[in-house]
DOBARO-136749 format. One record per residue (C-alpha): residue number from 1; residue in one letter; y, x, z. Coordinates in nm, 4 decimals. Example, Ala and Ser with C-alpha at 12.3 -4.5 7.8 and 13.67 -1.06 7.14 Angstrom:
2
num | residu | Y | X | Z
1 | A | -0.4500 | 1.2300 | 0.7800;
2 | S | -0.1060 | 1.3670 | 0.7140;
//
This chain:
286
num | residu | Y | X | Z
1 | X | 1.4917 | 1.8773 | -1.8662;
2 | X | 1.3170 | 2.0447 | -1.5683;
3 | X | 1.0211 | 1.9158 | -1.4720;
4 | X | 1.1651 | 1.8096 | -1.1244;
5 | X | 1.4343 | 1.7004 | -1.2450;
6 | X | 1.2258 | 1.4542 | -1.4654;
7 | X | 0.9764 | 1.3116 | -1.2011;
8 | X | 1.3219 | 1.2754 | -0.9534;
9 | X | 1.4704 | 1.0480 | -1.2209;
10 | X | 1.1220 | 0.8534 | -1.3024;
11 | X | 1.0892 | 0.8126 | -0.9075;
12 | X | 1.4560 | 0.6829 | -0.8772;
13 | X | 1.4053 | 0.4400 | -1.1766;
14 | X | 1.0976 | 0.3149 | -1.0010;
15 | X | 1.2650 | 0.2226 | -0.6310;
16 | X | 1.5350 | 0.0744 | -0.8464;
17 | X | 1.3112 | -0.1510 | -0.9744;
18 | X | 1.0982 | -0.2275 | -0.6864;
19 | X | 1.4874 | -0.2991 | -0.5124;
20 | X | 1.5919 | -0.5251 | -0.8305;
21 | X | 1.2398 | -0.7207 | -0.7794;
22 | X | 1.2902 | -0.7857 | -0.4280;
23 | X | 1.6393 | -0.9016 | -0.4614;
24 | X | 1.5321 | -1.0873 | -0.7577;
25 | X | 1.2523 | -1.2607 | -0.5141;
26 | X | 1.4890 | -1.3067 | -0.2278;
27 | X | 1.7678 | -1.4975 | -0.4629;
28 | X | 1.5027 | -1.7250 | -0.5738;
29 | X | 1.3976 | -1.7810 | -0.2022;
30 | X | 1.7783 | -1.9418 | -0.1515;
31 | X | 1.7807 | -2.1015 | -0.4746;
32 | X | 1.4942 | -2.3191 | -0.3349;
33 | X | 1.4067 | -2.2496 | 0.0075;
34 | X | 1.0462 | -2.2226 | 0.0763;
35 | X | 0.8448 | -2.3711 | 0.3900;
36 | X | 0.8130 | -2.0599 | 0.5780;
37 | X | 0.6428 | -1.9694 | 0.8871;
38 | X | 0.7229 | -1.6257 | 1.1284;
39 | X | 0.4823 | -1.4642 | 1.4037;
40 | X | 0.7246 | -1.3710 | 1.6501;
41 | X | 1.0356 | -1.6034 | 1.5876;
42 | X | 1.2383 | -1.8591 | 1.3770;
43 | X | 1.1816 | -1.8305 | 1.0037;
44 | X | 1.4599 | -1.8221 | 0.7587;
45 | X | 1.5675 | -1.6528 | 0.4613;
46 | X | 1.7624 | -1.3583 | 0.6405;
47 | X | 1.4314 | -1.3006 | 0.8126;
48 | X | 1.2732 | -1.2775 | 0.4838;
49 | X | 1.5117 | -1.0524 | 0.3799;
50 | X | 1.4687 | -0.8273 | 0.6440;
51 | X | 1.0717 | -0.8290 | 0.6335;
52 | X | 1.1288 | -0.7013 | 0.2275;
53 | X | 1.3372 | -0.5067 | 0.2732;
54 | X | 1.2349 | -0.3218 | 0.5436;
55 | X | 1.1869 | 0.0800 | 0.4144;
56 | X | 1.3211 | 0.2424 | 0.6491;
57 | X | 1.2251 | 0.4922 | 0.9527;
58 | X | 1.3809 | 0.3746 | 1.2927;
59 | X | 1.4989 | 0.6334 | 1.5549;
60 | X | 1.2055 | 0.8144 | 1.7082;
61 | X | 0.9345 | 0.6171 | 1.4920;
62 | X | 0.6045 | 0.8018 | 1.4446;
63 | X | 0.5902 | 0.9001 | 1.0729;
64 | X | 0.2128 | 0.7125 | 1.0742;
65 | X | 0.3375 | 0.4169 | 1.1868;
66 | X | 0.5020 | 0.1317 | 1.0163;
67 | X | 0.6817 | -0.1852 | 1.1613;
68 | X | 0.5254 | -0.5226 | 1.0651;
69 | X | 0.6497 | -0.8497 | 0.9502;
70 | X | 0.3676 | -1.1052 | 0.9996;
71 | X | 0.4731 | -1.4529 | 0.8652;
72 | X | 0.3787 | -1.7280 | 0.5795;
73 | X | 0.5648 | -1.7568 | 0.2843;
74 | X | 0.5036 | -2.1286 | 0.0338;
75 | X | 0.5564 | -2.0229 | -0.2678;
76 | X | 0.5562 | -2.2085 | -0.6230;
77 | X | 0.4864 | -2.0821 | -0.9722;
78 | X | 0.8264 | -1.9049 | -0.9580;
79 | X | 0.8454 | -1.7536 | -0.6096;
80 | X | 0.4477 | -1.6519 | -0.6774;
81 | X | 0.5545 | -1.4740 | -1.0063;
82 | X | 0.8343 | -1.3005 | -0.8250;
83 | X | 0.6003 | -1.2039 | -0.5572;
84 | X | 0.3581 | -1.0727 | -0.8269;
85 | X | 0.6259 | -0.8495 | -0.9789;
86 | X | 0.7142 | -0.7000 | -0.6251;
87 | X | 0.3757 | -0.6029 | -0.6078;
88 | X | 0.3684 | -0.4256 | -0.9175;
89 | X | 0.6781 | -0.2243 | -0.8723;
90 | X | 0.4932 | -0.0904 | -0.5382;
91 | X | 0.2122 | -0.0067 | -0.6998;
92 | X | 0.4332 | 0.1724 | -0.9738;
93 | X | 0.6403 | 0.3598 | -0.6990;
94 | X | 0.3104 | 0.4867 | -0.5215;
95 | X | 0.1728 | 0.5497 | -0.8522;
96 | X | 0.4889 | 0.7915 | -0.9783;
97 | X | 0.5303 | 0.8892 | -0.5561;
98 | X | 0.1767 | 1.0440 | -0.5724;
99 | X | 0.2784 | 1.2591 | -0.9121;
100 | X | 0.5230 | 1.3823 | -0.6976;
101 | X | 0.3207 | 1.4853 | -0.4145;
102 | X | 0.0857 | 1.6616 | -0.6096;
103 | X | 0.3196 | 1.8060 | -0.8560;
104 | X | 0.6499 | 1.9153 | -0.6052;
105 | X | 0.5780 | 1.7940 | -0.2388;
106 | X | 0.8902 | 1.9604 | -0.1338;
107 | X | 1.0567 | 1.6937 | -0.2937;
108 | X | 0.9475 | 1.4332 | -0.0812;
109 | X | 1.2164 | 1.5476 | 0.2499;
110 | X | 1.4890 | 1.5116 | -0.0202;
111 | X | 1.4111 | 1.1955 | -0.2238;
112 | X | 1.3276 | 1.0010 | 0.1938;
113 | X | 1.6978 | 1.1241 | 0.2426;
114 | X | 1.8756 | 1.0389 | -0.1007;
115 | X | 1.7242 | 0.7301 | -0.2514;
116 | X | 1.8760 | 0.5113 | -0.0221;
117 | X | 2.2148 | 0.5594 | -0.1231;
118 | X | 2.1525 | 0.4337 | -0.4559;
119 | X | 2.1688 | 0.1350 | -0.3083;
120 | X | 2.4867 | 0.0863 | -0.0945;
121 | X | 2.4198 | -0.2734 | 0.0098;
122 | X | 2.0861 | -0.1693 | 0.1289;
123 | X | 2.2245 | 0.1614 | 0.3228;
124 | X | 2.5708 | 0.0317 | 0.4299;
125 | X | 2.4355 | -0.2366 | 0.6668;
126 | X | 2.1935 | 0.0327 | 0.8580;
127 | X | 2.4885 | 0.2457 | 0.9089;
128 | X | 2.4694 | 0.3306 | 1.2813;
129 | X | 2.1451 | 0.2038 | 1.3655;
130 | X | 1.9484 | 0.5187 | 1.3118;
131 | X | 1.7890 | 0.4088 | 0.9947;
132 | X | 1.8719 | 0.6254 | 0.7205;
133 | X | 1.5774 | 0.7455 | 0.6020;
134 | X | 1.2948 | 0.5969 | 0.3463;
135 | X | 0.9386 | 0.4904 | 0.4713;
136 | X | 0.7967 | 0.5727 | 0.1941;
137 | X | 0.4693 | 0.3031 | 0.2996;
138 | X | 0.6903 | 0.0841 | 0.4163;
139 | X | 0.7921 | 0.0923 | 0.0883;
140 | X | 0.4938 | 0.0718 | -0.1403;
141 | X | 0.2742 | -0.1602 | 0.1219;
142 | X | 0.1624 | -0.4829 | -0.0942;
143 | X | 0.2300 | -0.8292 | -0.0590;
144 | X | -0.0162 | -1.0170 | 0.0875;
145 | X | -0.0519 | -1.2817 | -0.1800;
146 | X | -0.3347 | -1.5892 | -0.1541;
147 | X | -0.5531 | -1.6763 | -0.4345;
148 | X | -0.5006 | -1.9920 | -0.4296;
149 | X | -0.3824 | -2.2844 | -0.2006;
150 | X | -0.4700 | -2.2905 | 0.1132;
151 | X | -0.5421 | -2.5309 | 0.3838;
152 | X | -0.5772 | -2.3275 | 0.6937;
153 | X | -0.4870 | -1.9843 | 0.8074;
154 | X | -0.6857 | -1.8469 | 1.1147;
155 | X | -0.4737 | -1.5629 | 1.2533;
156 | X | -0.6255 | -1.2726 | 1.5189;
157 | X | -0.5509 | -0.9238 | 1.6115;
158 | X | -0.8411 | -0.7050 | 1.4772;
159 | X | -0.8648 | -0.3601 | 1.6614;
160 | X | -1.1219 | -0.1138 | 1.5317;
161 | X | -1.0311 | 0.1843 | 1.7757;
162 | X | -1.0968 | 0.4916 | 1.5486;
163 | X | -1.2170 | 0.6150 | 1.1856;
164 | X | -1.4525 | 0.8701 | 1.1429;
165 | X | -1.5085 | 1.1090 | 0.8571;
166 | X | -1.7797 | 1.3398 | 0.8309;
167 | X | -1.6718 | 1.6897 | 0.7151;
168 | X | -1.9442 | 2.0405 | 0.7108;
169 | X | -1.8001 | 2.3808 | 0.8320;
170 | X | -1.6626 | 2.4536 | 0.4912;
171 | X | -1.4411 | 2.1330 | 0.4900;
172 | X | -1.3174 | 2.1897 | 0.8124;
173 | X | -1.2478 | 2.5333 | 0.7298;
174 | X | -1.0581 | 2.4728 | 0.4175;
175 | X | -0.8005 | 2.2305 | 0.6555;
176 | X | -0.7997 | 2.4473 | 0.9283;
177 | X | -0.6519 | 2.7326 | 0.6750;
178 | X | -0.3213 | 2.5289 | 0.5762;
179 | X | -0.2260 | 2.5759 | 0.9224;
180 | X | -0.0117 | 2.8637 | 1.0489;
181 | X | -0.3038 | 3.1555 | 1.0681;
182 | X | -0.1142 | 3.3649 | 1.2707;
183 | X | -0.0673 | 3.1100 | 1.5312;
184 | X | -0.3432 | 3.1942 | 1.8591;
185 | X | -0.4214 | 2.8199 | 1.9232;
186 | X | -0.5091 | 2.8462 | 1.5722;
187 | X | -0.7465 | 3.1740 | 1.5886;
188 | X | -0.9414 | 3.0389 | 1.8907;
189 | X | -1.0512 | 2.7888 | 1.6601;
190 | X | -1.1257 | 3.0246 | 1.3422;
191 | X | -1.3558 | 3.1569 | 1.5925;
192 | X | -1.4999 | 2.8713 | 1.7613;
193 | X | -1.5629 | 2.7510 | 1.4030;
194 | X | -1.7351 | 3.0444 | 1.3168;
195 | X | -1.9965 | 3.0440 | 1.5637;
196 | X | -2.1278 | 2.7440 | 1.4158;
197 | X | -2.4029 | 2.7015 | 1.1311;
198 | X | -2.3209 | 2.6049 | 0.7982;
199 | X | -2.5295 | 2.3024 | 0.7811;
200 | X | -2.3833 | 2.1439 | 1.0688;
201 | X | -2.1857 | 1.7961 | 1.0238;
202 | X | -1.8221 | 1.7477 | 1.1972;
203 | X | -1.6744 | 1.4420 | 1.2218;
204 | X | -1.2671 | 1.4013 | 1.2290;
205 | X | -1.1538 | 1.0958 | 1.4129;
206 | X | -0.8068 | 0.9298 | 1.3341;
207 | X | -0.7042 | 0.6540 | 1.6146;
208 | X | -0.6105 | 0.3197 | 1.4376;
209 | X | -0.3131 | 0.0998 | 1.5442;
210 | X | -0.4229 | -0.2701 | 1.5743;
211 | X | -0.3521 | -0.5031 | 1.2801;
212 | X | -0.2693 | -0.8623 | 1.2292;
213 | X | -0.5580 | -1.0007 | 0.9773;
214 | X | -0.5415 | -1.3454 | 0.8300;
215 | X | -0.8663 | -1.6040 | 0.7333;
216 | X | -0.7835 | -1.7991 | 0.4875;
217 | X | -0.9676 | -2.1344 | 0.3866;
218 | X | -0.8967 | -2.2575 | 0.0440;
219 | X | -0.8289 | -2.5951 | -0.0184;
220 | X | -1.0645 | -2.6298 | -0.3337;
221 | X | -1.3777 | -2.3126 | -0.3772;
222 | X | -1.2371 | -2.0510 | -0.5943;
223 | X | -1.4302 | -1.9852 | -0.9965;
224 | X | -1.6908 | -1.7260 | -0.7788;
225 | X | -1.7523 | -2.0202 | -0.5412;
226 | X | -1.5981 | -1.8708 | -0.2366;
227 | X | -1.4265 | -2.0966 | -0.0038;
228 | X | -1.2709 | -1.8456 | 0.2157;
229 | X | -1.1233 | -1.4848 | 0.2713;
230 | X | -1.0094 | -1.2379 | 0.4965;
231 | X | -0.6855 | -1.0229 | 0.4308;
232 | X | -0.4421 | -0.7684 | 0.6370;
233 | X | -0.0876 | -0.9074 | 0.6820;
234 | X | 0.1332 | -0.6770 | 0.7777;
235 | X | 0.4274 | -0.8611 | 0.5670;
236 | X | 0.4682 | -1.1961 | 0.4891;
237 | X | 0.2036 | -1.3771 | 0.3035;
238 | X | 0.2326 | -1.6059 | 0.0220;
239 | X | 0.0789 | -1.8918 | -0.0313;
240 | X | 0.0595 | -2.0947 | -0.3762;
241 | X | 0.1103 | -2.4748 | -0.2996;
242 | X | 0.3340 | -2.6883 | -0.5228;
243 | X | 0.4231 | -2.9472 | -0.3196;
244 | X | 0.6080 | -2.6881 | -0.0141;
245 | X | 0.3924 | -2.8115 | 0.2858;
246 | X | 0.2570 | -2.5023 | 0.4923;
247 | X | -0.1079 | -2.4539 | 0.5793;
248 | X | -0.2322 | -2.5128 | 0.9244;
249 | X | -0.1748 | -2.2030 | 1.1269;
250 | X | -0.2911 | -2.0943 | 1.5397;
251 | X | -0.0684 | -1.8935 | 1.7371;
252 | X | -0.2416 | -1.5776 | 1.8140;
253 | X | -0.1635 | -1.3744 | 2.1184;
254 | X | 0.1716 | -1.1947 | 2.1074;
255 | X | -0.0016 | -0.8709 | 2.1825;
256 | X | -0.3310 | -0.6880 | 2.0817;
257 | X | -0.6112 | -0.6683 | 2.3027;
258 | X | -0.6383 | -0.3423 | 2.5223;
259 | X | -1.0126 | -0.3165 | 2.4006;
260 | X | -1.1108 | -0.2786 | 2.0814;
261 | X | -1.2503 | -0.6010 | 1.9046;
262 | X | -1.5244 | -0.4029 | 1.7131;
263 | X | -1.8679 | -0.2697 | 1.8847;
264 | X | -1.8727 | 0.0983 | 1.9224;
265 | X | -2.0531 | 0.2863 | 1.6389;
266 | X | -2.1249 | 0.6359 | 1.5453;
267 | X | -1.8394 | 0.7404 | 1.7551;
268 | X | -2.0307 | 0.7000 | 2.0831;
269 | X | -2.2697 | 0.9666 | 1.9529;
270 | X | -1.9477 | 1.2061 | 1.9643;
271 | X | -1.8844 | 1.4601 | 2.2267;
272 | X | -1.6232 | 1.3611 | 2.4683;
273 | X | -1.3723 | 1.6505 | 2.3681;
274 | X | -1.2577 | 1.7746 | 2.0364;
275 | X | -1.4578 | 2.0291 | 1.9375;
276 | X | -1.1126 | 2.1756 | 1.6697;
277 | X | -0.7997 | 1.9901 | 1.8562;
278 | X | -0.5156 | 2.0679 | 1.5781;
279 | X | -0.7532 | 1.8711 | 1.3615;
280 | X | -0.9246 | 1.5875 | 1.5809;
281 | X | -1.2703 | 1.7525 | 1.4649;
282 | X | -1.5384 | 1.6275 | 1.7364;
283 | X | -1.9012 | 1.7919 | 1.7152;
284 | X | -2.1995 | 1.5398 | 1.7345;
285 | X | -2.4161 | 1.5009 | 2.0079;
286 | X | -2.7780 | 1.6673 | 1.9653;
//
């Protein structure tokens, strides 16, 4: 057996399972329907279904980007343990995906492409709606899943405008060479790099979509006496509770604020232009 022929069938058994998981989750769900609770709408099972099951790219989506279901799922021992094996057979799937990037990343076109039609009930009903293609995060994201019950949820958007890494000349470089060298736009900035010295720090700056983030109060202090914590919820989150009663939850905003809910940082010490645009590299202010 050829080696990519081995890590295609270990990454198809994986989405099968993560597939069998979440229809195993989503059959319990309608066995005993669960208090449920949905950001932007009426929550039911069907929009649970969708929110899981949600792996695929939509017509002119940006590759970076992923769609989010923000929501509150009560869940009991069984529904939790369901929700616990979902989240392992993401983490499985990202584990075996990343063997695959590093081992055959021209694989990854073919298997965003084929994988869905192992599953025709999954594929059939996205037939015409320009979704035929695997988001591979979309995929592997976690469930948000609460440590314990919970007597309040305090919902906001949280916007942190940017990330910055700090990179030297030789980092920069080293990207800057897995682009097309014989491309001008490309040379200029050989150049401009090279006029720089060695010891100088870069910093590459990736613009970050807002997110929906959850604070959650526990009803009783957890064993490391905390009584409260913050999460990201881009899909529905669980919450343990036996007796099926949701959590107090606000309304937040339908829409993230314009500005950015985070003082500036580092980033104001950045000059206003990038310094190496294919890369977003900015040089730092002296």
């Amino acid at each position: 057996m050829s080696l990519q022929y081995q890590l295609m069938a270990e990454l198809e058994k994986a989405f099968d399972e993560l597939v069998e998981a979440t229809e195993a989750l989503i059959a319990a769900a309608r066995q005993q329907p669960p208090a449920m609770w949905r950001f932007d709408g009426e929550a039911d099972i069907d929009w649970l279904m969708r929110a899981l099951t949600d792996y695929w790219y939509q017509d002119g989506q940006d590759g970076r980007a992923t769609r989010d279901h923000v929501g509150v799922v009560v869940a009991n021992d069984t529904l939790l343990e369901h929700a616990h094996r979902v989240n392992q057979c993401k983490d499985a799937f990202a584990r075996q995906l990343g063997v695959v990037r590093k081992q055959h990343p021209s694989m990854i076109a073919e298997l965003k492409a084929t994988l869905p039609f192992r599953h025709p009930v999954l594929h059939d009903h996205l037939k015409g709606s320009g979704m035929a293609r695997l988001h591979l995060k979309q995929c592997w994201r976690r469930l948000p899943i609460a440590d314990a019950p919970v007597s309040r949820i305090r919902l906001a958007w949280y916007s942190s405008g940017r990330s910055i890494k700090r990179m030297s000349v030789a980092e920069v470089e080293a990207k800057l060479a897995k682009l097309n060298n014989e491309a001008a736009h490309v040379q200029i900035q050989y150049r401009l790099l090279a006029g720089l010295p060695d010891g100088e720090m870069l910093a590459q700056v990736q613009a970050q979509a807002p997110l929906m983030r959850a604070n959650l109060f526990f009803r009783e202090p957890l064993e490391d006496g905390h009584t409260r914590r913050a999460m990201n919820v881009a899909l529905p989150l669980f919450v343990p509770a036996s007796d099926n009663r949701l959590p107090q939850i606000n309304q937040p905003a339908p829409t993230p604020p314009e500005k950015r809910t985070r003082a500036l940082r580092g980033d104001s010490r950045l000059e206003s232009e990038p310094f190496i645009p294919s890369l977003r590299i900015y040089r730092y202010r002296f």
